[in-house]
C-alpha positions in Angstrom: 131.0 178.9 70.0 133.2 175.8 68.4 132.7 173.3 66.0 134.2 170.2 66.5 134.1 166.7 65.0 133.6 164.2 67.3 133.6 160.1 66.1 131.1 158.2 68.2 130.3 154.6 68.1 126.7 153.3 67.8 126.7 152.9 71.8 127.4 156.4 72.1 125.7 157.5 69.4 122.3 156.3 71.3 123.1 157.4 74.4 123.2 161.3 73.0 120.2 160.5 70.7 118.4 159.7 74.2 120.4 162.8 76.3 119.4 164.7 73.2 115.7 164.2 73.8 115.4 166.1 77.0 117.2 169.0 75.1 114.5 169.4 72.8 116.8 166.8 69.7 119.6 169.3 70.2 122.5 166.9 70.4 125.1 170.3 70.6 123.0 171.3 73.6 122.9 167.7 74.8 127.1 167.4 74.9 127.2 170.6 76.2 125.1 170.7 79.0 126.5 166.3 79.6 130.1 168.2 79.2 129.4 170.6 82.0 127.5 168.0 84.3 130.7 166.1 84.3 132.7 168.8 85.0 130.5 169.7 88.5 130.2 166.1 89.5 133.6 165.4 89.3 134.4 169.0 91.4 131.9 167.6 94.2 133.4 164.3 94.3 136.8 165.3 95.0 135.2 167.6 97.4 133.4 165.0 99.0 137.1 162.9 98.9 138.9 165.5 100.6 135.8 166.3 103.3 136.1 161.9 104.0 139.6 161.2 103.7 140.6 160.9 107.2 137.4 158.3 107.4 138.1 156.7 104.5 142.1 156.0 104.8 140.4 155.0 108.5 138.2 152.4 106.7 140.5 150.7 104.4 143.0 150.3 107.0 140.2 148.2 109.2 139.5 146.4 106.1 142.8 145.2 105.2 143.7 144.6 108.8 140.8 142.4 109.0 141.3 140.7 105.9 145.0 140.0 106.9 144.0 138.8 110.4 141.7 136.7 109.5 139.0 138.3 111.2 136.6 138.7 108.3 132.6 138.0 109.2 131.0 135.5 106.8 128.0 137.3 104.5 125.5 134.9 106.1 126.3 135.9 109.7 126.2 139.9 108.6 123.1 139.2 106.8 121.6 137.6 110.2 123.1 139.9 112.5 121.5 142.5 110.7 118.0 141.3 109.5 118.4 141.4 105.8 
C-alpha cells in the first residue's frame, strides 16, 4: 500500500466521514473503494457513449435544427400532449 496526504475541505471532509461509515469508520477504505467506483463508472459511461453515439449525434442534430427553425413545442403543449 501508499500513504498519501491528501488536503480536504470541510465539505469534503463530511462527505468521507459519511462514505466512511458504511466502511466500518475506515476513511482509507472509504477513498479506496470511492477511488475505484469512479474508475468503473466512468469505464461504463464512455461505454454507454460509444454504444449511443450514432443516436445521440442523431438527437442533437434534431434539437438544434428545431431550435434554428423555429419549430420548438412550448412546455405547456408537451406537458398536455402527454398527460403530465
Amino acid at each position: 500500500m501508499k500513504r498519501r496526504q491528501i488536503l480536504l475541505d470541510d465539505k469534503s471532509d463530511r462527505i468521507l466521514e459519511e462514505m466512511a461509515q458504511f466502511h466500518s469508520g475506515n476513511r482509507s477504505r472509504a477513498i479506496r473503494e470511492a477511488l475505484k467506483t469512479h474508475k468503473t463508472v466512468d469505464v461504463i459511461l464512455l461505454e454507454m457513449e460509444r454504444v449511443c453515439a450514432v443516436e445521440l449525434r442523431e438527437q442533437k442534430s434534431r434539437s438544434e435544427r428545431s431550435f434554428r427553425e423555429g419549430t420548438t413545442v412550448p412546455w405547456e403543449q408537451v406537458k398536455r400532449r402527454n398527460r403530465l
